[in-house]
N, C-alpha and C positions, 0 to 999 in steps of 0.2 A: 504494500500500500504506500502513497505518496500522502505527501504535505495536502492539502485540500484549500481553494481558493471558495474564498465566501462573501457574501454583500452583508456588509455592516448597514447601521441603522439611518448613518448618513447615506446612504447608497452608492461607497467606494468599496473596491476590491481590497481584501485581506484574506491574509494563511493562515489555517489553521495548522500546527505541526500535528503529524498523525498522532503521536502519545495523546494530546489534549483529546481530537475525535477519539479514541479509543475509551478515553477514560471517561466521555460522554455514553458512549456502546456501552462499555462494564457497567454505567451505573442506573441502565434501562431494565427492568424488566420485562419488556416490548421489544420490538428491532429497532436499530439504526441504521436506515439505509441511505445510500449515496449512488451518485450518478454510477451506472454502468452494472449498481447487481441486479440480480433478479429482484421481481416487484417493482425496480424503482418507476417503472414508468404506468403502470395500472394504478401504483398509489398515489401518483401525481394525476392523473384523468378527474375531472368531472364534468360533471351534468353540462353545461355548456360548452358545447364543442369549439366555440371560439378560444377558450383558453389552453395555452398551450404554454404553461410557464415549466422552469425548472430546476426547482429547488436547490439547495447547495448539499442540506442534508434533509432529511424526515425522521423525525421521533415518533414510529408506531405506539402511542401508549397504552400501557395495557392497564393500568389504574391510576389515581392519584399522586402516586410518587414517582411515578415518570413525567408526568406534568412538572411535578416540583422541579426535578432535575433538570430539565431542557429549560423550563424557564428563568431557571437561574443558569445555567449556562449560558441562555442567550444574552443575558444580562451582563455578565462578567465578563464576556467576550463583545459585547454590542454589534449583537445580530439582528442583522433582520427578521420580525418574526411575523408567521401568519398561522392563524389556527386555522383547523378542520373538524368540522363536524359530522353526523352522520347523514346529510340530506345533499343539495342541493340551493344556489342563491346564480343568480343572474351574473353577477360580476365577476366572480371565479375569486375573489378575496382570498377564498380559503389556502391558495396555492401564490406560494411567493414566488420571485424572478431571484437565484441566486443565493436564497438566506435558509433561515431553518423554519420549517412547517412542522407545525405542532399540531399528528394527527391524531384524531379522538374517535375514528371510527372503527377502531378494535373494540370499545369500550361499549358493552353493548347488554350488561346484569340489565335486570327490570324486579325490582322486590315488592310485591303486591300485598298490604295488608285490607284485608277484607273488613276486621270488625274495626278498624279506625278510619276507612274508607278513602286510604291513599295509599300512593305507590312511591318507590325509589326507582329513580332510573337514573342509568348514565347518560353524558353526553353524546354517543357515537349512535345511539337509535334512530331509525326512521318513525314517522308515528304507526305506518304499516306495522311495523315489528313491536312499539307500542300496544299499539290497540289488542294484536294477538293475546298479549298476555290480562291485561286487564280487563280484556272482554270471555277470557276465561271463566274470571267468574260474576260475568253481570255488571261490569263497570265501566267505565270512560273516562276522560278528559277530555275539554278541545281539545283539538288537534290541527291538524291542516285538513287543505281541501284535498292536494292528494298522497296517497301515502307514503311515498316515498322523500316528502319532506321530512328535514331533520328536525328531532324536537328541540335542538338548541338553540339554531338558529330563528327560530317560529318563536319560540318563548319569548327570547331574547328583545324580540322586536314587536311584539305587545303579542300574535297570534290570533288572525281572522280563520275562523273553521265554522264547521255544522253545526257543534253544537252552541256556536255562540250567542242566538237571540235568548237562549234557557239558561247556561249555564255561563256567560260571559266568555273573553277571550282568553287566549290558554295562559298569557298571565297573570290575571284572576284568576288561575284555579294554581296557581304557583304558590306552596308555603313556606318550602324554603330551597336554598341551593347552598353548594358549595361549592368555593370559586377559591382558586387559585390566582393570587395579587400579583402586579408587577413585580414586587418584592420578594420574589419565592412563598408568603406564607399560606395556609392554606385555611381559610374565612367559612363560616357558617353566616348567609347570611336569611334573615330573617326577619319578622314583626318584632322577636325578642334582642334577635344578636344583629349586629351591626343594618342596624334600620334605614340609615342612609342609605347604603350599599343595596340592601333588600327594593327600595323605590326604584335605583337606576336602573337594574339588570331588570325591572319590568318594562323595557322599553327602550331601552338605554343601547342595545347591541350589544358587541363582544368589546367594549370601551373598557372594561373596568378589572378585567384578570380572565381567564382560563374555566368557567364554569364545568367543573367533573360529573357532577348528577342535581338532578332537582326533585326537589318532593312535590306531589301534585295533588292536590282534593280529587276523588274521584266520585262519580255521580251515579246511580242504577241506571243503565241504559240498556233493555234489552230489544226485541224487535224494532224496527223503524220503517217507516212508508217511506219510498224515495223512488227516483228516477230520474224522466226528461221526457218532455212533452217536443217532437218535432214538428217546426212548419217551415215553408220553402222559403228563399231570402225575399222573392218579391214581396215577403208578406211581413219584412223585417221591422217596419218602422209600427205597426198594428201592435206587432209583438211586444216589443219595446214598453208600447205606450203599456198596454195591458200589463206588461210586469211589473213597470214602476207601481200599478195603481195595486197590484195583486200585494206587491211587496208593504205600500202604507197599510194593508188590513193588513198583515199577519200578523198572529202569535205568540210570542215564547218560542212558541215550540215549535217555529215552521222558521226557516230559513231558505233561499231562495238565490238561486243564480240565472244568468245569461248568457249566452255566449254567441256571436256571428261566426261561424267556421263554416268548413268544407265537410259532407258525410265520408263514410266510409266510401261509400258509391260513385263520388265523385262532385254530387249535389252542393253547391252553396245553400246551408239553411240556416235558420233562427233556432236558438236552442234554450226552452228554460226546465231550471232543474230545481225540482225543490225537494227538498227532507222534511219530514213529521217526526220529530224527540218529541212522543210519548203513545198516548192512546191510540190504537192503531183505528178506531171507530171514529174520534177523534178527528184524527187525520181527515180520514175519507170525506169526513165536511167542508175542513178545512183545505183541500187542495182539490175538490169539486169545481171548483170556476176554472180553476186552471186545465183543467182535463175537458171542460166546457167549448174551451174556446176556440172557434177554428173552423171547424175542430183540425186538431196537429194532423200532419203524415202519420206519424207515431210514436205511442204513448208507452213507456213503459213503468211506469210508477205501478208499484208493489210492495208487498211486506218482505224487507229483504236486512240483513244484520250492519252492523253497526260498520263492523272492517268490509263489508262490500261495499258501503256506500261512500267511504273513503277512499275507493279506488276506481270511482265513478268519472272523473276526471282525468286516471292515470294513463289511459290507451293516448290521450291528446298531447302527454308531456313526457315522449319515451326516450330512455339513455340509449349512448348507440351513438357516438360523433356528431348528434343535431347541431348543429350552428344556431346559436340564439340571441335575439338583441330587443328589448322593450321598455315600454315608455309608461308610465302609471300618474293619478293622478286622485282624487275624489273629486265626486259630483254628488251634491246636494239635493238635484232635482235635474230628468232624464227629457229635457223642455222638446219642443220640435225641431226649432230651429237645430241644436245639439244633432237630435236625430237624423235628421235629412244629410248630414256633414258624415256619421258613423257609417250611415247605411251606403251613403254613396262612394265611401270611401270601402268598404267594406267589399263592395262588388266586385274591388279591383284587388282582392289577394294577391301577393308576388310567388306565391308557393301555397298548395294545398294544405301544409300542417298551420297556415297562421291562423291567429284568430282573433278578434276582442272578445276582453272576459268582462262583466258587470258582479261586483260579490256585494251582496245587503250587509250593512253592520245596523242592526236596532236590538231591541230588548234588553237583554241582561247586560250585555256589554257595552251600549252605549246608557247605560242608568247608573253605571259607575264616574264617580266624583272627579272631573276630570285633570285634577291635581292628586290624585289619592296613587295613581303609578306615573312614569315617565311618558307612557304611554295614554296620550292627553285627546286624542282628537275622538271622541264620544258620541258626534251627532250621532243622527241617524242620517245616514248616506249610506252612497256607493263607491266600493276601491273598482277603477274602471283600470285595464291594460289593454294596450294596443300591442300582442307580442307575435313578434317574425320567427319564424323556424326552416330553418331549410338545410340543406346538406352539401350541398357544394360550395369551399369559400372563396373560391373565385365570384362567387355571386353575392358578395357579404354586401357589398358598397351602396350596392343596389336595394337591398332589404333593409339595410340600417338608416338609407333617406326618406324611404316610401315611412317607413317607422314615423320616425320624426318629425315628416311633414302631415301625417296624419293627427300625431300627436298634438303639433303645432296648433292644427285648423281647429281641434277641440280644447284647448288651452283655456280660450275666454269666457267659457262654458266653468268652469271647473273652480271649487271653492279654494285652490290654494295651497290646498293641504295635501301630504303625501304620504302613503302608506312606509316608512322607513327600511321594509323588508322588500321593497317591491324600486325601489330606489336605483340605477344602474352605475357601472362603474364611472363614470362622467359628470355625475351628478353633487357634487362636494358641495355647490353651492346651494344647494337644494338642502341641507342636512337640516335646516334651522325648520323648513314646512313642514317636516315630521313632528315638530311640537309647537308650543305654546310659548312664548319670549320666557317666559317666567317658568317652566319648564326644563326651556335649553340652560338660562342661567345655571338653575340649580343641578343640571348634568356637568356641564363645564366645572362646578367647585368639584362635585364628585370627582371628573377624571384629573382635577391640579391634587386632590388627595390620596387616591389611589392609582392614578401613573401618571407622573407631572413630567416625567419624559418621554411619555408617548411611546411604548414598548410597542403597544398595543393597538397600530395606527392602519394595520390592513382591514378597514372597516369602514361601515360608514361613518366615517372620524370626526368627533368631536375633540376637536383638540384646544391641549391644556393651555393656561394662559401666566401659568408661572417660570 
């Protein structure tokens, strides 16, 4: 083995002498890999094929004090660092250009306590692999829409899912975590133990140290009514209007999406999809109108379980080198003018996998005090994405303007405010739309307290001001 060249935190080239890597490797109980072994480049791959970074080293961790050690390694050495979770995020964050990637998706226990009616999980889970175990025995948390999101990064950033109008976003059902600090040390945080710490990480991002598991409220969630109502795009702006108005009567317990895409078939349609958390009698009243109307191509809402409706989404967003690039926003209100700009922009797909997505946030989750998490924006709205998919990147140039200028044309439409998980790598200046002035303030004291040198800046960075 040789000396090993690395990106410090200024982004200049340094050596490591192999003894120092070495004595990073002995003091893993995970792997250490580096450019050239085996894994190293499946464990650099994610979800968006546009990234193609490549790391100096990767720390597979396999618990808590593998964390500890890389993060203070990288500290002592002033590396570069970017963490890895077990999901998926639009920007590729999670994979640095040259430095040390601190990966958490070995990390993968889930401890379910039934009679206190919450779980442990580690960081490297998808909520797929979540739900599995806590719907073992009749349980949930939000989660995401689809399963193959990470629960850390979802958490992390306040967490829009199904069960949100009932049960709130998956940060509200967050009780505590522990988080690895800039400083090496390793923090329980909480309502009890460090309670500043406990506010940011609810919305806050990966700003504040290395989160190894989180504790989650877990809720009875057994059968659910779910699917997706189809109808053809010329009938998109109908669609539209009708969901908005489908969406102001719902529920608790009904949550509700959209989407303009392409069918299996070929068809450009109008898709809306909604969930029933609870009564399954219930339900059938309450998503009556929607089955009503149209009437769809077709209907497939049923009584169907909690992990399949979480992966009702997932055929739309498949791993496998996709090239991906999107643009997100909230909307307040789905007016006409707005519509006729969606739908007519929507006719002109660049590729059969895009699509715009419309996700309701009301009930439980927007009834929450909107200073009580970091995660502050409560109305009741819609996180709306305009996201490009394709697979050749000689074609990127072309999907990433069509993007943008569609995003553009619905701009002045849009309350302002930005879902911070949904945010793309270009977006830095956008960090502040994801909260409330008096919000970011109070994130900004957080990260001058717990990394006031910015370890921890492959994110959507709030950076420190000390």
């Amino acid at each position: 083995m040789t000396d090993l060249r690395i990106i410090s935190t200024e982004g200049t080239d340094k050596i490591l002498e192999e003894a120092t890597v070495q004595s990073l490797a002995e003091r893993l109980r995970g792997r250490l890999v580096r450019p050239g072994d085996g894994g190293y480049d499946e464990a650099r791959k994610v979800w968006n094929g546009m990234i193609d970074r490549r790391p100096g080293l990767i720390a597979r961790c396999a618990g808590p004090a593998d964390v500890i050690g890389a993060v203070r390694f990288a500290r002592e050495h002033g590396l570069l660092v970017s963490v890895r979770g077990g999901g998926h995020n639009i920007t590729g964050n999670a994979v640095c250009e040259g430095g040390l990637m601190i990966d958490l998706s070995p990390m993968k226990s889930v401890r379910v306590d039934p009679a206190n009616r919450t779980a442990r999980a580690e960081t490297g889970l998808t909520w797929g692999e979540y739900n599995r175990e806590t719907q073992a025995f009749g349980f949930a948390s939000t989660g995401g829409v689809v399963s193959t999101t990470g629960i850390a990064g979802l958490t992390l950033g306040g967490g829009l899912g199904w069960l949100g109008g009932k049960h709130g976003l998956s940060c509200d059902n967050l009780l505590s975590a522990d988080v690895v600090t800039a400083d090496g040390r390793l923090l329980t945080a909480s309502a009890d133990q460090n309670p500043d710490l406990f506010w940011g990480l609810r919305g806050g991002g990966g700003n504040f140290g290395v989160v190894t598991s989180f504790e989650y409220q877990l809720h009875p969630v057994g059968p659910v009514l779910a699917g997706m109502v189809v109808h053809p795009m010329s009938r998109a702006k109908e669609v539209l209007r009708f969901y908005q108005d489908f969406c102001r009567s719902c529920p608790d317990e009904m949550v509700a999406a959209a989407a303009l895409m392409t069918s299996h078939d070929g068809d450009p349609v109008a898709v809306m999809v909604a969930a029933y958390i609870g009564d399954l009698a219930a339900g059938e009243k309450a998503v009556a109108s929607l089955r009503k109307f149209g009437p769809p191509l077709a209907d497939t809402i049923a009584s169907t379980s909690y992990v399949a409706l979480n992966t009702l989404f997932d055929a739309a967003f498949p791993y496998g080198g996709v090239q991906r690039y999107w643009k997100s926003s909230f909307l307040k209100e789905l007016g006409d003018d707005m519509l006729d700009i969606v739908v007519a922009r929507s006719a002109k797909f660049l590729s059969p996998m895009s699509n715009v997505l419309f996700f309701h946030l009301h009930g439980a989750a927007a009834r929450v005090d909107r200073d009580a998490t970091a995660f502050g924006l409560r109305d009741d709205q819609w996180d709306y994405d305009v996201i490009s998919q394709w697979h050749d990147p000689a074609e990127s140039a072309g999907h990433i303007q069509w993007t943008r200028e569609f995003w553009t044309a619905v701009e002045p439409f849009a309350s302002g405010q930005v879902y911070v998980n949904h945010l793309d790598a270009e977006e830095g200046t956008r960090i502040k739309a994801a909260y409330s002035q008096h919000n970011y303030d109070r994130l900004v004291a957080l990260k001058n307290k717990y990394d006031p040198t910015n370890l921890f800046r492959l994110n959507q960075n709030i950076k420190p001001t000390v």
